[in-house]
Biotite code that builds the C-alpha atoms (Angstrom):
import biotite.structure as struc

atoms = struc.array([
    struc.Atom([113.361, 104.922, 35.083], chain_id="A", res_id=1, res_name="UNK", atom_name="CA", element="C"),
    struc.Atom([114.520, 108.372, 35.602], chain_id="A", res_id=2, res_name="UNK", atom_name="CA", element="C"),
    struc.Atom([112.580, 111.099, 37.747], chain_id="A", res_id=3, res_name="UNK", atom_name="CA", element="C"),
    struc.Atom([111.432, 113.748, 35.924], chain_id="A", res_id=4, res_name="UNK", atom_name="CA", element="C"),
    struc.Atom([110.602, 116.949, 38.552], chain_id="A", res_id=5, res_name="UNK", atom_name="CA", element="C"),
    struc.Atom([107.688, 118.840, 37.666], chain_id="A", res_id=6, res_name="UNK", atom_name="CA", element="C"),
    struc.Atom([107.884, 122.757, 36.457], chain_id="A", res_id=7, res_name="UNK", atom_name="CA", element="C"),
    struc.Atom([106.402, 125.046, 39.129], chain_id="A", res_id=8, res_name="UNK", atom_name="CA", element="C"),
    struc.Atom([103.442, 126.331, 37.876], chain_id="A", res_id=9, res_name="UNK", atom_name="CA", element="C"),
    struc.Atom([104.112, 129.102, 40.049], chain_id="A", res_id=10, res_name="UNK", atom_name="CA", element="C"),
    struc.Atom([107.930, 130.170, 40.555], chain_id="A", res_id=11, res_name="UNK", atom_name="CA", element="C"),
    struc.Atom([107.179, 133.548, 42.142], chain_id="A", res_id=12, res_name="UNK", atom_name="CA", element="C"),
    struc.Atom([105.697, 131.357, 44.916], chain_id="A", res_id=13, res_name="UNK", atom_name="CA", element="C"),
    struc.Atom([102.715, 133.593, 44.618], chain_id="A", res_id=14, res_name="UNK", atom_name="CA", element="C"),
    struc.Atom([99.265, 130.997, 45.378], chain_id="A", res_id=15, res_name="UNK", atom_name="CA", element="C"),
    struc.Atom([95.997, 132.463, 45.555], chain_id="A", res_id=16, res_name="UNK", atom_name="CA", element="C"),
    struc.Atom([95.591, 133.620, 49.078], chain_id="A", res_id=17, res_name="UNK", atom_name="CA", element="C"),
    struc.Atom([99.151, 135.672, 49.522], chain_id="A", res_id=18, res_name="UNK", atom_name="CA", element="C"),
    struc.Atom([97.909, 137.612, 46.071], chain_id="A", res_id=19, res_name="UNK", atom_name="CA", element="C"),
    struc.Atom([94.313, 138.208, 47.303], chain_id="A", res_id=20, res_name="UNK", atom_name="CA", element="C"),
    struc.Atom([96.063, 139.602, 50.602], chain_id="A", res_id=21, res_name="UNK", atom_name="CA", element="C"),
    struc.Atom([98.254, 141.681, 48.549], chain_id="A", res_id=22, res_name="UNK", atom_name="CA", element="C"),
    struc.Atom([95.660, 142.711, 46.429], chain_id="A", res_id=23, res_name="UNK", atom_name="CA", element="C"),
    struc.Atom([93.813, 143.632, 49.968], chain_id="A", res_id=24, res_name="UNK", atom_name="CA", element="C"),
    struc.Atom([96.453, 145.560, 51.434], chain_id="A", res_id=25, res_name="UNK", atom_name="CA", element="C"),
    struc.Atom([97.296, 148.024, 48.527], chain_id="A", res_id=26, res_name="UNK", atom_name="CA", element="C"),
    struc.Atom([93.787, 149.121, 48.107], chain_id="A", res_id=27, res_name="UNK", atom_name="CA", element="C"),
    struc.Atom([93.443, 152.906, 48.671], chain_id="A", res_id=28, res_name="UNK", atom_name="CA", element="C"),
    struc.Atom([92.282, 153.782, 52.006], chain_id="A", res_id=29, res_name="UNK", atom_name="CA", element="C"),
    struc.Atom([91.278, 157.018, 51.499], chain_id="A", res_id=30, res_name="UNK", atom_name="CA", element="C"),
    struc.Atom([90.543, 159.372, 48.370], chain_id="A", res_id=31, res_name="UNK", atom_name="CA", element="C"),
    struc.Atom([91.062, 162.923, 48.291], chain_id="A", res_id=32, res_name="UNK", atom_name="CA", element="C"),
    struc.Atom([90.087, 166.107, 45.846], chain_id="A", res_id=33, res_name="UNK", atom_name="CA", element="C"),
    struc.Atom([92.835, 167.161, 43.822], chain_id="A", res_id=34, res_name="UNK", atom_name="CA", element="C"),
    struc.Atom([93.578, 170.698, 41.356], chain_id="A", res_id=35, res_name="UNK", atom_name="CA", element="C"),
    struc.Atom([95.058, 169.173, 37.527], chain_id="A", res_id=36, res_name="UNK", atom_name="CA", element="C"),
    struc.Atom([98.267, 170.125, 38.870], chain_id="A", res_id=37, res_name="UNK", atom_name="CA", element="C"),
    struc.Atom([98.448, 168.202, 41.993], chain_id="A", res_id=38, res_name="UNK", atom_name="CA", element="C"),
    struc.Atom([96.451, 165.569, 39.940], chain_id="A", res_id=39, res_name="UNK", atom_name="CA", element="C"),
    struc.Atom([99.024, 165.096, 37.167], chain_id="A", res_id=40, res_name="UNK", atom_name="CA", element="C"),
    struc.Atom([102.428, 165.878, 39.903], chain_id="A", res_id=41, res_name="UNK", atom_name="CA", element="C"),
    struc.Atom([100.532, 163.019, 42.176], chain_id="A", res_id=42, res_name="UNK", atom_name="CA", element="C"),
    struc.Atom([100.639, 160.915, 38.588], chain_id="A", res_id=43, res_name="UNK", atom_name="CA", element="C"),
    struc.Atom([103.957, 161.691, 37.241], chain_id="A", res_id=44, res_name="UNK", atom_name="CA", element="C"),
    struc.Atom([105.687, 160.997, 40.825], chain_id="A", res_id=45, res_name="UNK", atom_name="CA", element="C"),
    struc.Atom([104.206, 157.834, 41.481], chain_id="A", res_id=46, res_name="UNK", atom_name="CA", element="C"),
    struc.Atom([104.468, 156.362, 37.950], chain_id="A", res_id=47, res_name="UNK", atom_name="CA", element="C"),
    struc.Atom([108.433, 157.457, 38.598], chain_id="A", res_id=48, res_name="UNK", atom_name="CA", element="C"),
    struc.Atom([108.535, 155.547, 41.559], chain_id="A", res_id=49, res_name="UNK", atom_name="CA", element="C"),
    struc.Atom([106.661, 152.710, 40.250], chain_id="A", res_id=50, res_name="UNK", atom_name="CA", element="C"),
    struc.Atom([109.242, 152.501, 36.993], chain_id="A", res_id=51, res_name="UNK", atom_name="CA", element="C"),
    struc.Atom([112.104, 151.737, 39.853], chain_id="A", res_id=52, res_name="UNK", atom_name="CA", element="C"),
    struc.Atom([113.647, 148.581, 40.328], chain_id="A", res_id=53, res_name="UNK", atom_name="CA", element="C"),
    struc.Atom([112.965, 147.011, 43.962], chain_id="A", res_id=54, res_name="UNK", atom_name="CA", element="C"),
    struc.Atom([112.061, 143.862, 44.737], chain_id="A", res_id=55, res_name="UNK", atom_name="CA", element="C"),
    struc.Atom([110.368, 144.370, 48.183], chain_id="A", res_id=56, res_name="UNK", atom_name="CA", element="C"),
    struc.Atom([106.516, 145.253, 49.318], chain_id="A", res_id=57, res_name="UNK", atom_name="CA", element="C"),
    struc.Atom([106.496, 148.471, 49.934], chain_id="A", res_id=58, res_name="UNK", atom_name="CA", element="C"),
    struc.Atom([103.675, 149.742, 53.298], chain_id="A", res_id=59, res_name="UNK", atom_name="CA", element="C"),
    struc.Atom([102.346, 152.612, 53.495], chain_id="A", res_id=60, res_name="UNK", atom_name="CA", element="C"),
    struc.Atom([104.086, 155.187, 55.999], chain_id="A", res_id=61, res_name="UNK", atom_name="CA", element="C"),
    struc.Atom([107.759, 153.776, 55.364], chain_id="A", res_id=62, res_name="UNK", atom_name="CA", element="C"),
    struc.Atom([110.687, 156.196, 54.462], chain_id="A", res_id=63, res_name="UNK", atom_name="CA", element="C"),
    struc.Atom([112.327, 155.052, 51.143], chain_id="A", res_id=64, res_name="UNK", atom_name="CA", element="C"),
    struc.Atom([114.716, 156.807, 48.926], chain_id="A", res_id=65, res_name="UNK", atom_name="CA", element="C"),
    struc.Atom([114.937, 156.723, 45.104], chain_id="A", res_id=66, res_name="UNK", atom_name="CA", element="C"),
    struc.Atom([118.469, 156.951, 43.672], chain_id="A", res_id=67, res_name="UNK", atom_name="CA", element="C"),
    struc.Atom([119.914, 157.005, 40.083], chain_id="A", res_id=68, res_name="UNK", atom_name="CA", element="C"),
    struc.Atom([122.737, 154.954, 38.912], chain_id="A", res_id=69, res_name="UNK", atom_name="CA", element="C"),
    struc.Atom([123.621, 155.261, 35.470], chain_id="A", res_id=70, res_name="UNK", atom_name="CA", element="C"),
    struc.Atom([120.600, 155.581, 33.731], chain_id="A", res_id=71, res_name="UNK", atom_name="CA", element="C"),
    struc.Atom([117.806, 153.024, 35.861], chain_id="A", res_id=72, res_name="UNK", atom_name="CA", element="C"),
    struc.Atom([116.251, 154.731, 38.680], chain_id="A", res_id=73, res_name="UNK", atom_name="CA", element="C"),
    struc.Atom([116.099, 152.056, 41.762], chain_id="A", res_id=74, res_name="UNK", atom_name="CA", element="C"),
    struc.Atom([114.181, 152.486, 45.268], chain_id="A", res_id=75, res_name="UNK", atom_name="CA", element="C"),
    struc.Atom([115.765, 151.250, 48.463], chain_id="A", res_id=76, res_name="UNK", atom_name="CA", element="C"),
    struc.Atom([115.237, 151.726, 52.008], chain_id="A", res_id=77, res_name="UNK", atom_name="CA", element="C"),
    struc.Atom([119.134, 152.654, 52.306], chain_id="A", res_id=78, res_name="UNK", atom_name="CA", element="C"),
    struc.Atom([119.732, 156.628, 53.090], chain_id="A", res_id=79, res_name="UNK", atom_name="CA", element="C"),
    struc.Atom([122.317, 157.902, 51.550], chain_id="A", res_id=80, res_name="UNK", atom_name="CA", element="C"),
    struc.Atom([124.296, 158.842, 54.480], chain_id="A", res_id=81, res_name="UNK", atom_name="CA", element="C"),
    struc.Atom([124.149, 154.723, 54.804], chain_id="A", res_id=82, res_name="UNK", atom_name="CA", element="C"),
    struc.Atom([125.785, 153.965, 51.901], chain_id="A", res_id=83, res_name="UNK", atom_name="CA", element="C"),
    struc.Atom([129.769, 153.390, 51.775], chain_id="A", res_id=84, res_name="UNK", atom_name="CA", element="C"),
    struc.Atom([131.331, 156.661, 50.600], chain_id="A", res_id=85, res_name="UNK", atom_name="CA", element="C"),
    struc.Atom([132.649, 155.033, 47.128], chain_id="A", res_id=86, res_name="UNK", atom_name="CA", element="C"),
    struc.Atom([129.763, 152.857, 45.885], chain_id="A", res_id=87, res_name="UNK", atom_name="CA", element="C"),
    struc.Atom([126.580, 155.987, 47.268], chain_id="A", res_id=88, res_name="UNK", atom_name="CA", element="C"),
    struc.Atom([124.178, 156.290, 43.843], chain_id="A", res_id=89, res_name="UNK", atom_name="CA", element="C"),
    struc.Atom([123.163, 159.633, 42.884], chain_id="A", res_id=90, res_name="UNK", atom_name="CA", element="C"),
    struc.Atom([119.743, 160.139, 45.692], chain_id="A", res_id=91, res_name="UNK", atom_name="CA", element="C"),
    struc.Atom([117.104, 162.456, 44.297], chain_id="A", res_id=92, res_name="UNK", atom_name="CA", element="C"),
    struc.Atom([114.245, 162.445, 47.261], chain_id="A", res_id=93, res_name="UNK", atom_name="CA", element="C"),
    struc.Atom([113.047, 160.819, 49.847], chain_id="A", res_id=94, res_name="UNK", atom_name="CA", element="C"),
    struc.Atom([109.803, 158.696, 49.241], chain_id="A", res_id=95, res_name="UNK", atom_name="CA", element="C"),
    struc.Atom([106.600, 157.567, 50.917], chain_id="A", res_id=96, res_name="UNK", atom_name="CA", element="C"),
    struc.Atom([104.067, 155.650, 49.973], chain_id="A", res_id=97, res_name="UNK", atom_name="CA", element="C"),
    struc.Atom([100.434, 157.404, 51.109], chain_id="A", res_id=98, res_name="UNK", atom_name="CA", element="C"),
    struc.Atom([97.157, 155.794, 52.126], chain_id="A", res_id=99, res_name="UNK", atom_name="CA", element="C"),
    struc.Atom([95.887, 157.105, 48.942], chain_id="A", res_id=100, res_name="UNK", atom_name="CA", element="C"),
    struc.Atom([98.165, 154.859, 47.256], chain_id="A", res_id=101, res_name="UNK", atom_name="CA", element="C"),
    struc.Atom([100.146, 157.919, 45.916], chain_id="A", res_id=102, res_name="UNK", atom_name="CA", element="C"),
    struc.Atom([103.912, 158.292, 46.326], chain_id="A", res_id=103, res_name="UNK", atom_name="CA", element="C"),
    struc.Atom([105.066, 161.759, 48.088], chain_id="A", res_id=104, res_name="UNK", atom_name="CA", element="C"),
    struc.Atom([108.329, 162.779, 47.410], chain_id="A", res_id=105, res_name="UNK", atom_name="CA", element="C"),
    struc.Atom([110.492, 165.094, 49.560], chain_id="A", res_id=106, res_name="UNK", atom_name="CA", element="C"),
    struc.Atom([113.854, 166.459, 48.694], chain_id="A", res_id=107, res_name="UNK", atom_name="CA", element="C"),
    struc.Atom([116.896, 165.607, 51.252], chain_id="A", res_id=108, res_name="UNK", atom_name="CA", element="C"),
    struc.Atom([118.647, 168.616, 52.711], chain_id="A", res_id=109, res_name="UNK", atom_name="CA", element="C"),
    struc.Atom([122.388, 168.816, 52.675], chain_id="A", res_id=110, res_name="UNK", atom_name="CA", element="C"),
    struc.Atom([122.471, 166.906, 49.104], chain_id="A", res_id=111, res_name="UNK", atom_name="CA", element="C"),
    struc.Atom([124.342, 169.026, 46.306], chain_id="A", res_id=112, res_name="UNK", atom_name="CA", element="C"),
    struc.Atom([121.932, 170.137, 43.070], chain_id="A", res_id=113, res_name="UNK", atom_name="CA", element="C"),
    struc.Atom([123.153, 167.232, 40.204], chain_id="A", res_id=114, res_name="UNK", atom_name="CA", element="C"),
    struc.Atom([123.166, 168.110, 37.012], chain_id="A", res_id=115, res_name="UNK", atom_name="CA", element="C"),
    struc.Atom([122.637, 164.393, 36.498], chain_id="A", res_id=116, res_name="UNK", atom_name="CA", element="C"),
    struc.Atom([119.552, 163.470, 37.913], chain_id="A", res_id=117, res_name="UNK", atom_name="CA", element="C"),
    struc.Atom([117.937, 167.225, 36.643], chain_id="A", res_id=118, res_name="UNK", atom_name="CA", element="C"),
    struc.Atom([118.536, 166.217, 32.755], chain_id="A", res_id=119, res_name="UNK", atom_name="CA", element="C"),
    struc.Atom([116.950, 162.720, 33.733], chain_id="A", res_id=120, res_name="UNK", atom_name="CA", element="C"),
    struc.Atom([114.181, 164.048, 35.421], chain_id="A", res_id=121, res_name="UNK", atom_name="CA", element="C"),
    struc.Atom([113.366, 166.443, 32.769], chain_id="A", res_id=122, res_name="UNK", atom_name="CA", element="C"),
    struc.Atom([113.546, 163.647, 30.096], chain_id="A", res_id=123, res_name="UNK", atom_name="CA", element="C"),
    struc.Atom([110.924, 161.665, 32.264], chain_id="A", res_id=124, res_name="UNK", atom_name="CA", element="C"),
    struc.Atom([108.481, 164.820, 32.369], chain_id="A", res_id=125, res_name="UNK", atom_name="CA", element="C"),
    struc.Atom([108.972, 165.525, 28.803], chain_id="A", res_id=126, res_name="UNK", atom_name="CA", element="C"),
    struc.Atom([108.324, 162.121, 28.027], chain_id="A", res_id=127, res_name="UNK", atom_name="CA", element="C"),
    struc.Atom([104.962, 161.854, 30.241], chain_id="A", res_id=128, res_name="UNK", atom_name="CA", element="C"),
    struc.Atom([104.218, 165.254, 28.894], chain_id="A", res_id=129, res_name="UNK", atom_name="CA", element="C"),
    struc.Atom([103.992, 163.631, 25.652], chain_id="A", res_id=130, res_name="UNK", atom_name="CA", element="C"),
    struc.Atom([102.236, 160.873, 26.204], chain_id="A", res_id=131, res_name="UNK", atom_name="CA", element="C"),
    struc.Atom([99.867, 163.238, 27.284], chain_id="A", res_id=132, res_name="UNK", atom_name="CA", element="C"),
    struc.Atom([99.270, 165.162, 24.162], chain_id="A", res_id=133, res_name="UNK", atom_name="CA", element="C"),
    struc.Atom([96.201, 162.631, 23.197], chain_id="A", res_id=134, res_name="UNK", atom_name="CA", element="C"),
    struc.Atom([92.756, 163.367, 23.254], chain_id="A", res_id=135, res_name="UNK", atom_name="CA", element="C"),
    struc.Atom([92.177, 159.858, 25.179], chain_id="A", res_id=136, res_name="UNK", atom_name="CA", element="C"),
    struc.Atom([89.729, 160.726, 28.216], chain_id="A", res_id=137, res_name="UNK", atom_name="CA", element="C"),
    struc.Atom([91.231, 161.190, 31.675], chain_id="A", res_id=138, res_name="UNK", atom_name="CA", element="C"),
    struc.Atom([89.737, 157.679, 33.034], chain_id="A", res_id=139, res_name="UNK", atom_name="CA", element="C"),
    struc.Atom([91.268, 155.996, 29.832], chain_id="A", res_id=140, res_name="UNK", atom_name="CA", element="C"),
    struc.Atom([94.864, 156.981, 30.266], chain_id="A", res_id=141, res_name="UNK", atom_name="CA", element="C"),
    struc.Atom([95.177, 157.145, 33.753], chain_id="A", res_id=142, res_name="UNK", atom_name="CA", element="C"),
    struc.Atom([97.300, 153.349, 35.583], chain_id="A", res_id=143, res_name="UNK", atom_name="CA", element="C"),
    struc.Atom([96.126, 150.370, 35.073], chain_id="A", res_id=144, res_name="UNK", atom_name="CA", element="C"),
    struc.Atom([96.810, 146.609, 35.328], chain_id="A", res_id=145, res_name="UNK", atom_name="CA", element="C"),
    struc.Atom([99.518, 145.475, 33.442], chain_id="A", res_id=146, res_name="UNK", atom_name="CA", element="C"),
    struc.Atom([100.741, 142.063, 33.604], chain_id="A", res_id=147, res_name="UNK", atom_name="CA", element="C"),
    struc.Atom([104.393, 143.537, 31.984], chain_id="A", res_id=148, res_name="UNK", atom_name="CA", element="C"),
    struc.Atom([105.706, 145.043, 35.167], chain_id="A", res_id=149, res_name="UNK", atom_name="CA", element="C"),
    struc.Atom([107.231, 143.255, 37.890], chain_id="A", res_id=150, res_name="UNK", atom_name="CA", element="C"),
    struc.Atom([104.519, 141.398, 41.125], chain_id="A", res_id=151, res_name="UNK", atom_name="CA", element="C"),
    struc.Atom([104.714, 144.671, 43.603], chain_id="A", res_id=152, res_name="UNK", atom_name="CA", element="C"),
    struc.Atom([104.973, 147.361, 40.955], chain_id="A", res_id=153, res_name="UNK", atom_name="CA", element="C"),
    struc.Atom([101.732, 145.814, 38.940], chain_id="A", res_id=154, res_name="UNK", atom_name="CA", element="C"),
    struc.Atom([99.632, 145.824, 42.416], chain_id="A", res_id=155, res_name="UNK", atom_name="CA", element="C"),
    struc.Atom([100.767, 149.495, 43.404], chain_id="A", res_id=156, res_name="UNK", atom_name="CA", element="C"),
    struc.Atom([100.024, 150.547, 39.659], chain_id="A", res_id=157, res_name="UNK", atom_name="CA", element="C"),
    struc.Atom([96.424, 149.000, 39.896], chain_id="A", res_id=158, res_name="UNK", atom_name="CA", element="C"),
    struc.Atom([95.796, 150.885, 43.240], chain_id="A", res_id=159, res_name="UNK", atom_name="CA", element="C"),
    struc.Atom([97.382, 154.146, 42.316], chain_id="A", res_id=160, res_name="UNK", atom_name="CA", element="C"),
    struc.Atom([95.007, 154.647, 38.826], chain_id="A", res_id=161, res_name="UNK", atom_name="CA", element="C"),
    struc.Atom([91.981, 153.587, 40.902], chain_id="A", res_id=162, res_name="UNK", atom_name="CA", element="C"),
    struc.Atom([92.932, 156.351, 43.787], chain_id="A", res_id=163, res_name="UNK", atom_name="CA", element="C"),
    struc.Atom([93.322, 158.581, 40.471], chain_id="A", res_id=164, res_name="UNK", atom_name="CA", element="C"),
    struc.Atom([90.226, 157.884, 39.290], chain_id="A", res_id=165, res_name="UNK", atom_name="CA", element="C"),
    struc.Atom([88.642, 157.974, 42.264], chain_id="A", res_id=166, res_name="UNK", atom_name="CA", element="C"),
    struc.Atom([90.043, 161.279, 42.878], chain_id="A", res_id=167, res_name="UNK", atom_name="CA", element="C"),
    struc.Atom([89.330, 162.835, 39.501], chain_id="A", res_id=168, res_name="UNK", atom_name="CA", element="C"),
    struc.Atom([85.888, 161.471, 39.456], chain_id="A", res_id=169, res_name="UNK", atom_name="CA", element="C"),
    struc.Atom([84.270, 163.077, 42.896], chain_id="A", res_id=170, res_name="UNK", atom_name="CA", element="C"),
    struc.Atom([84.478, 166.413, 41.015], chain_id="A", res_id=171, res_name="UNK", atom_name="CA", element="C"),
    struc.Atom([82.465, 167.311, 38.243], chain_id="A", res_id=172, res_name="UNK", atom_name="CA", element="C"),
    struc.Atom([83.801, 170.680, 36.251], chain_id="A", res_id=173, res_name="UNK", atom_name="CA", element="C"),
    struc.Atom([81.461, 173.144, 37.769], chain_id="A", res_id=174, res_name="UNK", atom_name="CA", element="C"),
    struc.Atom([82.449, 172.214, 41.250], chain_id="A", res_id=175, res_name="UNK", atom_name="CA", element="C"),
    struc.Atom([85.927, 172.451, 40.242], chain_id="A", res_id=176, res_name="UNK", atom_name="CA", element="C"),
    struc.Atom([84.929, 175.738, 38.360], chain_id="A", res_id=177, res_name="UNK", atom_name="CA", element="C"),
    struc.Atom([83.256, 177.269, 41.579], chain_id="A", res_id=178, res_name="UNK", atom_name="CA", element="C"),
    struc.Atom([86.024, 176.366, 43.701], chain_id="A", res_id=179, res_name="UNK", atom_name="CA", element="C"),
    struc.Atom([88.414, 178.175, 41.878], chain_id="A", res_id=180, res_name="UNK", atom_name="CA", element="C"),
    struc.Atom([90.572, 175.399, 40.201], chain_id="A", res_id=181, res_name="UNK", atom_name="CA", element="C"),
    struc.Atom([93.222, 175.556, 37.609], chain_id="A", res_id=182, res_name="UNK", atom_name="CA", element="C"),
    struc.Atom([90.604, 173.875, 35.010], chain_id="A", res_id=183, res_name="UNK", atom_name="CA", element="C"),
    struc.Atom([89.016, 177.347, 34.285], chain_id="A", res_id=184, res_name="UNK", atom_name="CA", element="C"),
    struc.Atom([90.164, 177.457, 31.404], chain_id="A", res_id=185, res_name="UNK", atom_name="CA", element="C"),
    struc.Atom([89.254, 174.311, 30.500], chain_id="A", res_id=186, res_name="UNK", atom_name="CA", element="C"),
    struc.Atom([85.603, 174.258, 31.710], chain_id="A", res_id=187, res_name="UNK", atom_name="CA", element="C"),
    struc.Atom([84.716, 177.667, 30.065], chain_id="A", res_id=188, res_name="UNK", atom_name="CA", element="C"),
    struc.Atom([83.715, 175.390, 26.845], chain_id="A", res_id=189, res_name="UNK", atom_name="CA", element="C"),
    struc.Atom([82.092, 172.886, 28.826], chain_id="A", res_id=190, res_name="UNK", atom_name="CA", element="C"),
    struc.Atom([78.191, 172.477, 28.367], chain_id="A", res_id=191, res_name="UNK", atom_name="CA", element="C"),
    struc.Atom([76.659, 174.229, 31.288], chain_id="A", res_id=192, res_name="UNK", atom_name="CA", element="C"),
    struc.Atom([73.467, 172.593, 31.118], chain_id="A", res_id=193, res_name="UNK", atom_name="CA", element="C"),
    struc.Atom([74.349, 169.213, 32.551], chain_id="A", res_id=194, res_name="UNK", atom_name="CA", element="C"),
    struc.Atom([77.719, 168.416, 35.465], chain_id="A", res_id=195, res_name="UNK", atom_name="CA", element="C"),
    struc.Atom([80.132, 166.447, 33.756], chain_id="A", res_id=196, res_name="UNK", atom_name="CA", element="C"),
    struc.Atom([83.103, 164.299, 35.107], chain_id="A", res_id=197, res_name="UNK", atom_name="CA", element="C"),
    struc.Atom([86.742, 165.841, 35.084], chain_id="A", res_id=198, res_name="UNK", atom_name="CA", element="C"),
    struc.Atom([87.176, 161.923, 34.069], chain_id="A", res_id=199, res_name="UNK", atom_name="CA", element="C"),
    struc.Atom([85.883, 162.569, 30.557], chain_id="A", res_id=200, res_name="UNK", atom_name="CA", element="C"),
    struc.Atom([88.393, 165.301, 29.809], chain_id="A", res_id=201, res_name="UNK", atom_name="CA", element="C"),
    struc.Atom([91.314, 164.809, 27.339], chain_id="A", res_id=202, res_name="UNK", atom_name="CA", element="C"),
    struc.Atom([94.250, 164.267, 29.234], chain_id="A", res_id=203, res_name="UNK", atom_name="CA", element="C"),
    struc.Atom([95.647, 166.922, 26.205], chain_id="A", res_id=204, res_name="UNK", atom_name="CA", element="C"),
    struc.Atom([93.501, 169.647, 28.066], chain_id="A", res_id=205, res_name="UNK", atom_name="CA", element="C"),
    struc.Atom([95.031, 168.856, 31.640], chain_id="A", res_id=206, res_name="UNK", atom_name="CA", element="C"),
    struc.Atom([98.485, 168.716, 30.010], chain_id="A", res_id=207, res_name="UNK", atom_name="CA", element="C"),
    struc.Atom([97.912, 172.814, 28.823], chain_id="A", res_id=208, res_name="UNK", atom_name="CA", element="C"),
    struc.Atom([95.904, 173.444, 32.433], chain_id="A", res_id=209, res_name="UNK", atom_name="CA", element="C"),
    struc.Atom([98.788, 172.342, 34.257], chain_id="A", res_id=210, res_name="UNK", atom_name="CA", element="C"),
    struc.Atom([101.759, 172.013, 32.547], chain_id="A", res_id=211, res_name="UNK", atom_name="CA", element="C"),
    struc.Atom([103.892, 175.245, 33.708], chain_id="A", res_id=212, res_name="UNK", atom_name="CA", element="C"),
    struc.Atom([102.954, 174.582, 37.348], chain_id="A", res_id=213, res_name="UNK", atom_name="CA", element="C"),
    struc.Atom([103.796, 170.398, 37.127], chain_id="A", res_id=214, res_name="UNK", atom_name="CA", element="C"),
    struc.Atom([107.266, 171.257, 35.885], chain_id="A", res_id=215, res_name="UNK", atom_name="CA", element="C"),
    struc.Atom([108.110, 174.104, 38.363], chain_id="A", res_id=216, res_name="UNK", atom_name="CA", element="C"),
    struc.Atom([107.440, 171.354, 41.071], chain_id="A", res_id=217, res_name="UNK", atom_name="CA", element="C"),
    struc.Atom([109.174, 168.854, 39.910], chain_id="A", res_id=218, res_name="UNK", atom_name="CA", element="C"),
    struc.Atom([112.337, 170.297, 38.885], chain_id="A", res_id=219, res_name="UNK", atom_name="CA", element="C"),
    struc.Atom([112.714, 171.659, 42.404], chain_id="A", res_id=220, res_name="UNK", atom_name="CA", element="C"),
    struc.Atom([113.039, 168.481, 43.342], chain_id="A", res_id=221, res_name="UNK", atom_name="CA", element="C"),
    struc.Atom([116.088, 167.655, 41.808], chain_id="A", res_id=222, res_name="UNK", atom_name="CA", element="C"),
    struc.Atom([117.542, 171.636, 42.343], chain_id="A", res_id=223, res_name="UNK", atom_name="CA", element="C"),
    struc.Atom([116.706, 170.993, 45.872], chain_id="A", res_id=224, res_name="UNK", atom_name="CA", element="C"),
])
């Protein structure tokens, strides 16, 4: 009789408890209010970060550094004065990953502007700019769970549209109108009878609000 070795049920080695921790430890621990600019930049940049390939848990308060090679964007905790002279990718910032569950982003000094990494980066905001042109609410389009995206990337992803949400959420539009917000325009056809959430705006109205202002900052990024 020959032995026949059961499948793992569960190659990743992930049981119940270790993904309940993980779940634990990438919940946002703290929210904060946000303009549609900083709201959509905070979006775009993590999302970025998120589409990278790594294969590591990133914590909150490490310095990592997103590089392009070819045409996939990949995260590593390598700096590019680290890496040997012949096989260094193409480094665009360097990353963090916030309480909030945001990414920050923060150009390296010293690093030569690439024309390389400017036309990607300009093909990823024109393609989130266009996902974008939907009148799909603000709490409907914003990250999610999705089971398609690799273990670390799918918990960060859950966090960061919850932070988002959260964010969005603790302002309605006239307290974003009185404090003198970029949504102005926006809010001027909102009913002034009743607060509503900035949640139940179409994302296609944040796009217009903030789109001059989201590119500016992100294609200093890669001008540095």
């Amino acid at each position: 009789m020959s032995f026949q070795p059961k499948k793992n049920p569960n190659p990743q080695g992930k049981g119940l408890v270790p993904v309940l921790a993980d779940w634990a430890s990438t919940r946002p621990m703290e929210f904060r209010a946000r303009s549609s600019a900083d709201l959509l930049f905070d979006w775009f940049v993590s999302t970025l970060v998120l589409s990278a390939d790594f294969s590591f848990k990133p914590v909150v308060g490490q310095q990592y550094y997103l590089y392009l090679g070819g045409e996939v964007w990949s995260l590593s905790l390598i700096a590019p004065h680290e890496w040997h002279r012949l096989r260094s990718p193409k480094c665009l910032a360097r990353c963090e990953l916030l309480p909030d569950m945001t990414w920050a982003m923060r150009p390296l000094e010293g690093l030569e502007p690439d024309q390389e990494l400017l036309g990607s980066l300009r093909a990823r905001l024109e393609a989130f700019l266009t996902e974008l042109d939907s009148d799909q609410p603000l709490k409907q389009a914003l990250p999610g769970y999705r089971r398609d995206i690799p273990y670390y990337a799918r918990m960060l992803a859950t966090a960061l549209g919850t932070s988002l949400r959260a964010s969005a959420g603790a302002q309605s539009y006239e307290d974003r109108r009185s404090n003198g917000a970029d949504l102005q325009s926006v809010t001027n056809n909102a009913s002034d009878n009743a607060p509503q959430s900035v949640l139940s705006l179409p994302v296609r109205e944040l796009r217009i609000a903030a789109q001059e202002q989201l590119s500016e900052r992100l294609l200093l990024l890669a001008k540095k």
